[in-house]
N, CA, C and O of each residue as an XYZ file, in Angstrom:
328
protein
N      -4.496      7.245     -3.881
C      -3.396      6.321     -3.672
C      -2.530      6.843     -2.532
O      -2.438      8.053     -2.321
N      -2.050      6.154     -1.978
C      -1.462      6.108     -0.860
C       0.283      5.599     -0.575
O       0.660      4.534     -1.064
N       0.987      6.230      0.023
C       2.371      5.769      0.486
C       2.991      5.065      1.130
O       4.191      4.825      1.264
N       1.618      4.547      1.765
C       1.778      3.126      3.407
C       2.398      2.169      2.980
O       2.158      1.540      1.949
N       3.217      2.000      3.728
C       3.471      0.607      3.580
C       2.091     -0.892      3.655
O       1.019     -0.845      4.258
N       2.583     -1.927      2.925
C       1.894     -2.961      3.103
C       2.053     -3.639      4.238
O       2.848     -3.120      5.022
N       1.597     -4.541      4.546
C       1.802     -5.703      5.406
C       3.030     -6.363      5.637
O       3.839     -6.435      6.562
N       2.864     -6.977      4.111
C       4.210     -7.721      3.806
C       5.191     -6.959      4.147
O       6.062     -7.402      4.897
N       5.252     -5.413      3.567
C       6.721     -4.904      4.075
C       6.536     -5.175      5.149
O       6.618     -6.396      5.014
N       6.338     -5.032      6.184
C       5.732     -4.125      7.717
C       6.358     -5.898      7.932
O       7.547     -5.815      8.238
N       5.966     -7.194      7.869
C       6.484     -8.083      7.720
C       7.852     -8.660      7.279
O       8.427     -9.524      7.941
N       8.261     -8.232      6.328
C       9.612     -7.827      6.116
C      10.651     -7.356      6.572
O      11.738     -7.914      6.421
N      10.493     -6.246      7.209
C      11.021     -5.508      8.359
C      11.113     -6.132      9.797
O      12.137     -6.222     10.474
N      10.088     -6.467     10.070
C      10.110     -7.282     11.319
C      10.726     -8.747     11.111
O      10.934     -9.279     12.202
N      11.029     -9.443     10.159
C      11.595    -10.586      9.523
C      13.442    -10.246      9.956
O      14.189    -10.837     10.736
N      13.656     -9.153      9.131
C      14.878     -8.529      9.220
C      15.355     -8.484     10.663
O      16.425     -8.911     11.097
N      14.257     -7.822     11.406
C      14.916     -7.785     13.078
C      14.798     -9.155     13.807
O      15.578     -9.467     14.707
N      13.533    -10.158     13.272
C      14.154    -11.185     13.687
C      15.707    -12.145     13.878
O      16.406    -12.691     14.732
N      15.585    -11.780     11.908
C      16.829    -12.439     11.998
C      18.273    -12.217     12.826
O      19.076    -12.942     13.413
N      18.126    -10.743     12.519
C      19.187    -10.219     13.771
C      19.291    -10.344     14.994
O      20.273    -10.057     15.678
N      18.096    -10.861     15.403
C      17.833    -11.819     16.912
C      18.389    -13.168     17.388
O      18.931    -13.533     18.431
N      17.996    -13.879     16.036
C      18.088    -15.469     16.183
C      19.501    -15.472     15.843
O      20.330    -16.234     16.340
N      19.700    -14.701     15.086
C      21.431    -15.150     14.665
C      22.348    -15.335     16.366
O      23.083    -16.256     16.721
N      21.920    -14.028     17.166
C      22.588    -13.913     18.225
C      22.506    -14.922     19.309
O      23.412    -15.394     19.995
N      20.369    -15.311     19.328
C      20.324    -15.724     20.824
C      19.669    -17.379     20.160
O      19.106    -18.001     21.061
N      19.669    -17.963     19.091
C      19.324    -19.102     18.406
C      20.510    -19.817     17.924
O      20.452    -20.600     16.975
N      21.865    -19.485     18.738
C      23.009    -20.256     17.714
C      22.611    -20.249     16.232
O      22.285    -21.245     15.587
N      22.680    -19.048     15.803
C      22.715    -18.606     13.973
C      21.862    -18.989     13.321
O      21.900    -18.782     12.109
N      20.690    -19.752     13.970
C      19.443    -19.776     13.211
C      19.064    -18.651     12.315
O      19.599    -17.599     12.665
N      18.479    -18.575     11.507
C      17.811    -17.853     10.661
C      16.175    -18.224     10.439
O      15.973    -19.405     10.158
N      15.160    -17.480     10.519
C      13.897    -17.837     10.839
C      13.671    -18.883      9.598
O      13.270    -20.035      9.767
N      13.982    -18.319      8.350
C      14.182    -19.207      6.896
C      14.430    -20.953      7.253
O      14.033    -22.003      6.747
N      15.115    -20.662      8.151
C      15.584    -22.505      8.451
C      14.897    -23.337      9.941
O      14.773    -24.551     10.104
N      14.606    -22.455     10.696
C      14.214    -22.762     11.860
C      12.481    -23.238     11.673
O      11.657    -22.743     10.904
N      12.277    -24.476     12.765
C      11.240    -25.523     12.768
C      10.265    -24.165     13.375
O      10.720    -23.068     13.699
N       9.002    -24.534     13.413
C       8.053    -23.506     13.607
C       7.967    -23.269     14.895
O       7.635    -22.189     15.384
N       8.341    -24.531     15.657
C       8.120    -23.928     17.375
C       9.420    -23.186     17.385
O       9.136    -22.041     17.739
N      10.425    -23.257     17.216
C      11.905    -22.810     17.825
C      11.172    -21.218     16.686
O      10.753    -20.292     17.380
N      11.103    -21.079     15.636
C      10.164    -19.876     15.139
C       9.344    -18.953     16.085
O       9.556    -17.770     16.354
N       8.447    -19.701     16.483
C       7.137    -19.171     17.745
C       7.820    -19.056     18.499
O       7.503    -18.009     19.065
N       8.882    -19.578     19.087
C       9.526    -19.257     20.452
C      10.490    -18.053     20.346
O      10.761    -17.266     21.252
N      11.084    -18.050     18.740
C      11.699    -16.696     18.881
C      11.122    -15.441     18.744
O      11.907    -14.528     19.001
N      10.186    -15.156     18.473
C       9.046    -14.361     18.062
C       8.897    -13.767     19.213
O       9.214    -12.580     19.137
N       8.372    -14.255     20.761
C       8.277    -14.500     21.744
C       9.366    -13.857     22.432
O       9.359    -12.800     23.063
N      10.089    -14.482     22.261
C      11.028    -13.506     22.942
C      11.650    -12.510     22.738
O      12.086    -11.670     23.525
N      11.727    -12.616     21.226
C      12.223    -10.918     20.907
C      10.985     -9.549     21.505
O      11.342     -8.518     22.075
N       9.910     -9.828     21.259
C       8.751     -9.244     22.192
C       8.959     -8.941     23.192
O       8.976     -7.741     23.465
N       9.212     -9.946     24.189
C       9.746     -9.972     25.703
C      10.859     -9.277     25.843
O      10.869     -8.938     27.026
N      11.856     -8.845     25.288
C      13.232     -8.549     24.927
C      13.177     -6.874     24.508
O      13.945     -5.966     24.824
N      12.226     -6.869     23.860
C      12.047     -5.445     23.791
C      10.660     -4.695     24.881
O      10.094     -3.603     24.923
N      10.583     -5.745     25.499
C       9.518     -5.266     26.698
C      10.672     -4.333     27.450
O      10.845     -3.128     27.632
N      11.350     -5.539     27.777
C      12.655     -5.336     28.845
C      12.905     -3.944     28.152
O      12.338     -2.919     28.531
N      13.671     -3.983     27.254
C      13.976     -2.551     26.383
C      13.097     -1.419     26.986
O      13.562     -0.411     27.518
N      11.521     -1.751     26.816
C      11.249     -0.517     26.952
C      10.756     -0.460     28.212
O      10.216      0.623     28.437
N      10.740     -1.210     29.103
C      10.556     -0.683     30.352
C      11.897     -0.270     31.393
O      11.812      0.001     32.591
N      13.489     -0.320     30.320
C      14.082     -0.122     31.139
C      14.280      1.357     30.404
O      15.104      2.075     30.970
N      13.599      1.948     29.148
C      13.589      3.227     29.075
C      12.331      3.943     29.782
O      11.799      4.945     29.306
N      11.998      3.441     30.737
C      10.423      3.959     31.474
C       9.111      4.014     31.023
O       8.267      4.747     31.539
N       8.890      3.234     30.034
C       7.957      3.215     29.386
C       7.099      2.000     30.109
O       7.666      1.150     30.795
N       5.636      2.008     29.875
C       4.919      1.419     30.750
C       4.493      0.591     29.729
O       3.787      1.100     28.858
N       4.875     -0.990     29.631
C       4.918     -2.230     29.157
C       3.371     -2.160     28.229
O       3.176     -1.754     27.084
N       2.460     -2.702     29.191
C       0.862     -2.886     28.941
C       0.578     -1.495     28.103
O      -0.135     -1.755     27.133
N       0.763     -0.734     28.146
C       0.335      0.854     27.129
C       0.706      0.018     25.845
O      -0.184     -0.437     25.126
N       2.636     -0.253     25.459
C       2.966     -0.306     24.098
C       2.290     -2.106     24.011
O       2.168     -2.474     22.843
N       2.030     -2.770     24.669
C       0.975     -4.341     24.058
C      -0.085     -3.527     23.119
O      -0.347     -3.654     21.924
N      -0.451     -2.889     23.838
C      -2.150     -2.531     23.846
C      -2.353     -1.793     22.810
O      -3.286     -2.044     22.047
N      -1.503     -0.747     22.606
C      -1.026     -0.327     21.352
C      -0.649     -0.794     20.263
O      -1.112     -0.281     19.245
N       0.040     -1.599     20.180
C       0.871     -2.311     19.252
C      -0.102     -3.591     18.752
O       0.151     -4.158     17.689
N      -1.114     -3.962     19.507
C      -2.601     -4.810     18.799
C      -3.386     -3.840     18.027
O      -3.709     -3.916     16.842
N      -3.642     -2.917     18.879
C      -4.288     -1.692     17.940
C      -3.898     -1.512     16.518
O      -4.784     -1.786     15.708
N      -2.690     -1.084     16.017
C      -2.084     -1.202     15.212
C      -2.196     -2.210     14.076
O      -2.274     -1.990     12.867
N      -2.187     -3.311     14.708
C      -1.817     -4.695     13.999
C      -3.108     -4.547     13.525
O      -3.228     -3.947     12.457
N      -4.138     -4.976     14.099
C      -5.802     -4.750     14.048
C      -6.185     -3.921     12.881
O      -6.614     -4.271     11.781
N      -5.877     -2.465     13.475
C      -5.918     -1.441     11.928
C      -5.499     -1.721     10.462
O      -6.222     -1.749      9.465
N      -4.308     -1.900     10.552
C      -2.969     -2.052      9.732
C      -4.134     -3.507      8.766
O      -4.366     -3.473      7.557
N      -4.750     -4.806      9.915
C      -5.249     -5.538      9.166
C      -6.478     -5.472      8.368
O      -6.666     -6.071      7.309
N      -7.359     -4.635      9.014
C      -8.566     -4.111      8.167
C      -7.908     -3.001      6.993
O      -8.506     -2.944      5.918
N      -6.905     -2.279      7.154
C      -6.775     -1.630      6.440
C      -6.486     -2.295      4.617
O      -6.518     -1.845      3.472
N      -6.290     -3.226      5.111
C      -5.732     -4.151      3.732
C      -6.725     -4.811      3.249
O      -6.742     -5.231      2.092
N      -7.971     -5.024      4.367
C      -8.927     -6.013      4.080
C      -9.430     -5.240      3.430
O      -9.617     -5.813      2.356
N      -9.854     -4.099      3.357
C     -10.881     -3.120      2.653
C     -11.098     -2.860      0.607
O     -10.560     -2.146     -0.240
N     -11.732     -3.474      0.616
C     -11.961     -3.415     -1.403
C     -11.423     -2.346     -2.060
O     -11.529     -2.255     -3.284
């Protein structure tokens, strides 16, 4: 047995920083209430938003994508597994 987090948390968490997104740059949307494109679109840009973030701490954009699928990828077989 193991200490990992699930998905859902890992989902959860990222839910949480949404919301702290949309509240600011969605006039107080909350993902809970928001239509699925204005959803997809915030998703989107918080991504983009923390691109900016990290390429204005010098970090090289395409590394943390490329990474951060990796992850997702793992993270999803890891759950798939019997």
């Amino acid at each position: 047995m193991t200490n990992e987090p699930t998905n859902a948390a890992r989902a959860e968490w990222a839910k949480e920083a949404l919301t702290v997104f949309t509240i600011q740059t969605f006039s107080g949307d909350s993902p809970d209430t928001m239509d699925r494109g204005d959803l997809e679109s915030a998703i989107g840009d918080l991504i983009a938003d923390l691109l900016h973030f990290a390429e204005q701490q010098g970090f090289e954009t395409d590394c943390i994508l490329a990474s951060a699928a990796l992850h997702f990828e793992a993270e999803q077989r890891e759950e798939a597994r019997p």
